[in-house]
N, C-alpha and C positions, 0 to 999 in steps of 0.2 A: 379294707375297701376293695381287695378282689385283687387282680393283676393289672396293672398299670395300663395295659395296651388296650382292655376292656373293662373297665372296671363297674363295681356295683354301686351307684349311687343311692344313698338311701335318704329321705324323707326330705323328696324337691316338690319344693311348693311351684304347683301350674298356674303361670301367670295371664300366660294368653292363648290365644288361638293362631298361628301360624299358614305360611303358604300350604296349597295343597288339605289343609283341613286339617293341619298336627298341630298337636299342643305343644306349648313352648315353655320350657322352666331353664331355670340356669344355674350352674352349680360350678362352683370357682371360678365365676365370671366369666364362665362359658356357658353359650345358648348351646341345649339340647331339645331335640323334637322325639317325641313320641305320638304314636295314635292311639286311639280309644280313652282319650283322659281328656280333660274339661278341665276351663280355668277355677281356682278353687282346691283341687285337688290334692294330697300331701300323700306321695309314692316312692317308692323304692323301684328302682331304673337299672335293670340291665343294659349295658352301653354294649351296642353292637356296629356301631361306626366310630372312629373317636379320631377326626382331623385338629388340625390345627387352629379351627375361630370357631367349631363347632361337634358336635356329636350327637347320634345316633343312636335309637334303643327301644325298648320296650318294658313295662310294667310287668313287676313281676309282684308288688305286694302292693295295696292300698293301706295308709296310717288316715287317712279322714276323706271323707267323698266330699265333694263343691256341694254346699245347701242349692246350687241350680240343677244338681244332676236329675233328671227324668229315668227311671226305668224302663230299658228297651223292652220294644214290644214286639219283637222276632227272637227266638230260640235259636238262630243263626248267627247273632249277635257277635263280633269278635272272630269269629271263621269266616264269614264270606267274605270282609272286607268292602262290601256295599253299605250304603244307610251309613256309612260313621257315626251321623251327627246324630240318629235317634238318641243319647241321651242328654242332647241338650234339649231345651224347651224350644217353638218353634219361631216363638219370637229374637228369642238370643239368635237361630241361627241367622235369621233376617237381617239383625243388626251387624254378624260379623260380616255376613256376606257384602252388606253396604260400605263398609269400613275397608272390604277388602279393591273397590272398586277405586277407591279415594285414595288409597295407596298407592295402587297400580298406576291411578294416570298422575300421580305429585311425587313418590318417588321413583318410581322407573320411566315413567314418560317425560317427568319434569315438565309438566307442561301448567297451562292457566286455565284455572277451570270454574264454572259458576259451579254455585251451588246443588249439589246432587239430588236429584229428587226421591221421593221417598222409596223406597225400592217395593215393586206389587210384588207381593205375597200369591203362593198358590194357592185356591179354594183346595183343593183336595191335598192332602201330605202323605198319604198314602193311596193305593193303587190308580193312582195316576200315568203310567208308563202303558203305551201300546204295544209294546214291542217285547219282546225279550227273545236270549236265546240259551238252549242248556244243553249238556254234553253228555253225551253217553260216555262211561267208562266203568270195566272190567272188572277195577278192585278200588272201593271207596277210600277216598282220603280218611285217617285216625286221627284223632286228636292227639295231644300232645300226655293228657293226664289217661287215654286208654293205654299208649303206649308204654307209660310207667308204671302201668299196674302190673304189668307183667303178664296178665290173663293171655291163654291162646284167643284171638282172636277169628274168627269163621270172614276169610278171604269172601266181598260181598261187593255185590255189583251198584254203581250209582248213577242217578241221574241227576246235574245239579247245575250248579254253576264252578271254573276254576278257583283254585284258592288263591290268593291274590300272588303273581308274580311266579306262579308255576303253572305250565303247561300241561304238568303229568300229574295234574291233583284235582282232583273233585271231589265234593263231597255231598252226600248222598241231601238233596233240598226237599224237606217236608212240606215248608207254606213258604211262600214270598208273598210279602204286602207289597210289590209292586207292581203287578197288572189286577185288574176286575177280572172275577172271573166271569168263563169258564178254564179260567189259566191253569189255573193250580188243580184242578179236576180231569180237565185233558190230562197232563204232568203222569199224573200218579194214575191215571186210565192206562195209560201206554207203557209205565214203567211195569206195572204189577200184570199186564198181560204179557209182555217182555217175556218176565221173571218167570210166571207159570207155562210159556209156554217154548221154555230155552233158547229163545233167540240172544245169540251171542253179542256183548257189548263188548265197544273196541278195547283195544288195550291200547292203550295213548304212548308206548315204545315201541312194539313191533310195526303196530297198524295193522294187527288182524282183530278180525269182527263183522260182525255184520252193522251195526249202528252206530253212527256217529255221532248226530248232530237234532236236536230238535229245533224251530223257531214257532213262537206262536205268535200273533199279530192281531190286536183286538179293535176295532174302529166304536166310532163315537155312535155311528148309524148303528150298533149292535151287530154289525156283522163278523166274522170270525174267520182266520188262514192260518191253515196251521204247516208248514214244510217240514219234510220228513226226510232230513241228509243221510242215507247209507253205504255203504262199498260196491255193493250191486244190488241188484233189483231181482229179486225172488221170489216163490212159492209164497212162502214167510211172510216176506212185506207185505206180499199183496192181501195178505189172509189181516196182517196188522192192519194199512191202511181201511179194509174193510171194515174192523171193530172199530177204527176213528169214524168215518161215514154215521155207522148204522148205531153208537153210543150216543153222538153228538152229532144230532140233527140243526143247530145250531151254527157247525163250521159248516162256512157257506164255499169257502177254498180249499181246496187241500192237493197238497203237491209234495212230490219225491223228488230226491236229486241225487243220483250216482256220484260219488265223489272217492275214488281212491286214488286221491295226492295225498301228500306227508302232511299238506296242512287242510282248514276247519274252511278256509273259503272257499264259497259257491258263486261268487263273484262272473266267474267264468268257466260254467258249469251252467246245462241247460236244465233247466226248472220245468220239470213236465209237469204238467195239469193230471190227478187223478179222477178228481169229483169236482163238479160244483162251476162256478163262474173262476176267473182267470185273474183275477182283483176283486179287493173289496173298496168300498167309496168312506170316505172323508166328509164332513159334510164342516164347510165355516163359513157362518151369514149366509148369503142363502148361495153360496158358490158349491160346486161338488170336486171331488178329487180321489181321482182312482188310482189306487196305489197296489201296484203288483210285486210280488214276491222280493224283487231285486228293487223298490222302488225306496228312496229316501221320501222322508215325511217327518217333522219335528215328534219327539217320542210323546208328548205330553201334547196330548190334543186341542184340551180346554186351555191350558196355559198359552200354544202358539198364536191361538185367536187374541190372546191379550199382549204378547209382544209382535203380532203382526199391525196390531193396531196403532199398537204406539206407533210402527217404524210410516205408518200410513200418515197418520197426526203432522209427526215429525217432517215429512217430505213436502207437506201444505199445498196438498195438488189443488187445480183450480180446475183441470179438466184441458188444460192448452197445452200440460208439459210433454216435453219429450223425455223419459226415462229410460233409465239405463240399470237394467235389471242385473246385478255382479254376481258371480257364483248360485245361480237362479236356481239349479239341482233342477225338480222337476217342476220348476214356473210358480210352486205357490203363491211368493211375494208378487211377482210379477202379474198372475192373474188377480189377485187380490187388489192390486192398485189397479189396474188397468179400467175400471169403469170412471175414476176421476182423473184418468191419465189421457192424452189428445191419443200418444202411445209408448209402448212397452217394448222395448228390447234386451230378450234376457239373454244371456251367455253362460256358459257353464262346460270343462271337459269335456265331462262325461257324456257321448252320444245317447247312449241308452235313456239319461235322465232326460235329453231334450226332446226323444218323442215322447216319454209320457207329457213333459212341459205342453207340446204341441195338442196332445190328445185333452188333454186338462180345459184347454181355449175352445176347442171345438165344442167338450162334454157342454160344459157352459153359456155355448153362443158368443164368445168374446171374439171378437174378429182384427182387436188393432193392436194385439203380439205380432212378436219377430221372433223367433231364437233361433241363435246359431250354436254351434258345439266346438269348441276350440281354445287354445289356449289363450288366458285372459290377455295376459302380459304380449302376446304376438298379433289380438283381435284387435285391441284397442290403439292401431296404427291413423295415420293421417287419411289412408285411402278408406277406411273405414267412417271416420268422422263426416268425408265430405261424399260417400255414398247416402249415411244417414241420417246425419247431421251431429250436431254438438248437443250432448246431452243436457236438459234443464238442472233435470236432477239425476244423482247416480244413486242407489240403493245398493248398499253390498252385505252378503253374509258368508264369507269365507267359513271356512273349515279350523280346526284348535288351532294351526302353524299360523294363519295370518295371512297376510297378501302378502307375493312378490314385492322386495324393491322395485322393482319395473312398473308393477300395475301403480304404484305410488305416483309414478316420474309420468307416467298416462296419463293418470287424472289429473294431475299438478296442468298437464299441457290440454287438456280436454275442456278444462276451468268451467267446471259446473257451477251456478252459481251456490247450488247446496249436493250435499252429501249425505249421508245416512246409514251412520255407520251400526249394522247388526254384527256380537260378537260373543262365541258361548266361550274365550277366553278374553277378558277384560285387561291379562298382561301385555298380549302380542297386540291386543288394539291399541292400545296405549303408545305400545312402539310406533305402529303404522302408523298413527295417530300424530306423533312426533316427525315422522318425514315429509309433511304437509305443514308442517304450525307454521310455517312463514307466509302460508298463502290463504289459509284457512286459522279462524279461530272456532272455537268449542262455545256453540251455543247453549244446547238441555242436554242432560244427561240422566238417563233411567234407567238402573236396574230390573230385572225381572227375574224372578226365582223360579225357575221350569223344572226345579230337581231337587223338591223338600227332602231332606236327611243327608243329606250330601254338599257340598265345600264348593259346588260348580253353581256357577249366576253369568246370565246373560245380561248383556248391557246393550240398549241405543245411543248413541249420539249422535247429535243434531251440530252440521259444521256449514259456516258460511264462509265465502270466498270474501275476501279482505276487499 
C-alpha cells in the first residue's frame, strides 16, 4: 500500500461530491477528498495529506469512470484547475450545488429553514464571464508527463492563467470557453506579436521583464477594454498597444498601467487611458452602468440581471420604502431598486466604487440615492439612523468573508422589518444568518448559479423581523 505517512490507495469508489467541489470516497473509514473525480468513479489515490479524521490526494489511475461522466470540453482540462465541474453533466452540477446550500444553512448554520426553491440555472455554461485576467511569464509551466519524458525541453514564454496554488507557474492558454470573444483573439494577437517582435515576458522570481499582466473586459452592449499591465512604459509598448488599436477596432478601451511592485495588483496604480472612451457601459433593463478599469460589476452579465431580480422580488418594494443598500460596490443593486424604492442608500468602503455608484444615478436620471463610503460596521451608528432614518428594508451583498459580527449587532438594533440577504458564499451567510435567528426567521430561499462548471452558487434570502 506505499508508505504509511502517504500511502497509495487503490480502487476507492467516489461517493460524493464534497466542500469546495472535491469528490469524496472513503477508505478504512476515513473520508478522503480529491479533485477532478465524480461520484461513480473507481480510482487509485495518491494520498498527499493524511490527518487524523481525514485525507488528502490525488488520482493517479482510473479502474472504471461514473456512467454520468461528460467529456471535458477544454484541452486545459486538469492543468488550469478552472471549470472543475465540466465533466459532470450540467444538470448534476445544479443539483449538487442545491444540496450544497441546504447543507450549509441545516449543518453549519443550524438553523430552520423553508423549503429551497429550485435553484435558476444559467442560460449560457459556457463563455459567460466578462471579465478575465492573464499573466505574462518568461518560461511556460511543463506538465508533469513532459517532465518524465526526459526530452530537452526549449525554455518558452507563456501567456495564461496561474496553476492552481502557485504563483510562479503559468501555463501557456490556447482557448478558454470563458469569455465571448474577441477574448481569445486579442490573447493570442498580443502574445504572437510579443513573441515575434522580442518583447520580454516577466519572469515571476526576479521581476524582470517588460510584461506583466493582461485584463480583458467584454460588456453585454458589445463593447470591449482591454488593460495592458507592464514594468514601464516604452518605445515597445507603445508600438504593441498600437497593433491592439489598429487589429481590433472593436476594443472601444484600452489602457496601460506601469506596475513594478513584487506583486500583480493595480489596485493602486494609475490606469492611463491610451485609445478610445475611459469605460465601457453595462446595460440591465433599461438601466446603464459604466464600468471603468478598476470598476467591480458581477462577472456573468446575463446571469446578475436574474439574481438582481430575485433580490428585487425578495425586498417587495411598494415604492414608500426606505433602503438600505450594504456593501453597494458601485450602486448596481441600489440603482436597480431605486425606481420602486421612496429611496436608496448605499454604503460601501471602497471610495473609488462610490463615485462610480454616484455616476451610475446620474448616467440614468435617478435622483433619490444617497451613498456614502465608509466602514459598514462604524456607518451604521444611532446618529446615522436618526440623520436618515431606520431602514424599511436592508439589501446586503458582502464579499466571500461575510459581514462583521458588528454589522449583525446593527441591523439586529436598526430592526428592519425585512432583509435580503445576497451571498456568492452560502457558508459564511449561513453563519451571519445565524447571529440574527432570534430576531429574524428565514422566509424564501434561492439559489442562482452565476458560474456553470465550477462548485461556487449564489444564494438570496428572504428574512422577516419576528
Amino acid at each position: 500500500m506505499g508508505r504509511r505517512s502517504n500511502p497509495l490507495l487503490e480502487r476507492v469508489r467516489i461517493e460524493d461530491v464534497a466542500a469546495e467541489g472535491k469528490a469524496l470516497g472513503r477508505y478504512d473509514n476515513k473520508v478522503i477528498f480529491v479533485p477532478y473525480a465524480i461520484p461513480g468513479d473507481l480510482v487509485d489515490i495518491q494520498v498527499t495529506k493524511n490527518r487524523k479524521s481525514y485525507m488528502e490526494g490525488h488520482v493517479v489511475k482510473w479502474h472504471e469512470y461514473s456512467p454520468q461522466r461528460v467529456q471535458p470540453f477544454c484541452s486545459h482540462y486538469g492543468v488550469c484547475g478552472g471549470c472543475k465541474w465540466q465533466i459532470l453533466p450540467y444538470s448534476e452540477q445544479l443539483r449538487f450545488k442545491q444540496r450544497q446550500v441546504a447543507d450549509q444553512f441545516i449543518r453549519i448554520g443550524k438553523l430552520e429553514i423553508p423549503e429551497i426553491s429550485t435553484i435558476i440555472g444559467s442560460e449560457r455554461t459556457m463563455y459567460y464571464r466578462n471579465k478575465l485576467e492573464f499573466t505574462f511569464s518568461d518560461s511556460r509551466w511543463l506538465t508533469r508527463e513532459e517532465i518524465e519524458q526526459g526530452n530537452e525541453i526549449e525554455k518558452y514564454p507563456a501567456l495564461g492563467y496561474h496553476i492552481p496554488g502557485r504563483f510562479d507557474k503559468v501555463f501557456d492558454l490556447q482557448t478558454c470557453y470563458l469569455q465571448p470573444e474577441p477574448s481569445n483573439r486579442i490573447r493570442q494577437a498580443i502574445r504572437e506579436y510579443s513573441l515575434e517582435h522580442g518583447l520580454p515576458f516577466l519572469n515571476l522570481y526576479t521581476k524582470q521583464g517588460l510584461l506583466r499582466n493582461l485584463i480583458i473586459r467584454t460588456a453585454s452592449s458589445g463593447q470591449v477594454m482591454v488593460i495592458l499591465s507592464v514594468t514601464c512604459f516604452t518605445a515597445e509598448v507603445d508600438a504593441l498597444l498600437c497593433h491592439i488599436r489598429d487589429s481590433f477596432p472593436e476594443v472601444t478601451s484600452l489602457f496601460y498601467v506601469e506596475n513594478n511592485k513584487l506583486n500583480e495588483t493595480i489596485n493602486d496604480r494609475d490606469v492611463i487611458l491610451f485609445h478610445g472612451k475611459d469605460h465601457i457601459v453595462e446595460q440591465m433593463e433599461e438601466l446603464r452602468f459604466r464600468v471603468g478599469p478598476k470598476s467591480f460589476y458581477q462577472t456573468n452579465s446575463k446571469q446578475a440581471l436574474t439574481l438582481y431580480r430575485v433580490a428585487r422580488e425578495f425586498a417587495q418594494l411598494t415604492g414608500k420604502e426606505l433602503v438600505y443598500d450594504l456593501y453597494t460596490g458601485t450602486g448596481t443593486i441600489a440603482n436597480f431598486v431605486a425606481r420602486k424604492s421612496r429611496e436608496v442608500i448605499g454604503i460601501e468602503y471602497v471610495p473609488e466604487a462610490i463615485d462610480d455608484a454616484v455616476m451610475n444615478s446620474q448616467m440614468n436620471g435617478i435622483t433619490n440615492t444617497l451613498f456614502y463610503a465608509g466602514d459598514i460596521k462604524d456607518m451604521l451608528s444611532e446618529a446615522f439612523f436618526e440623520k436618515h432614518g431606520r431602514p424599511d428594508v436592508v439589501i446586503l451583498d458582502p464579499p466571500r468573508a461575510g459581514i462583521h459580527p458588528d454589522v449583525a449587532q446593527a441591523l439586529l438594533k436598526a430592526q428592519p422589518p425585512r432583509i435580503v440577504y445576497v451571498s456568492c458564499n452560502p457558508a459564511t451567510q449561513a453563519r451571519d444568518i445565524a447571529l440574527m435567528a432570534n430576531d429574524y426567521r428565514i422566509l424564501r430561499i434561492q439559489p442562482v448559479d452565476m458560474f456553470p462548471q465550477t462548485h461556487h452558487v449564489e444564494n438570496v434570502v428572504l428574512m422577516e423581523r419576528l
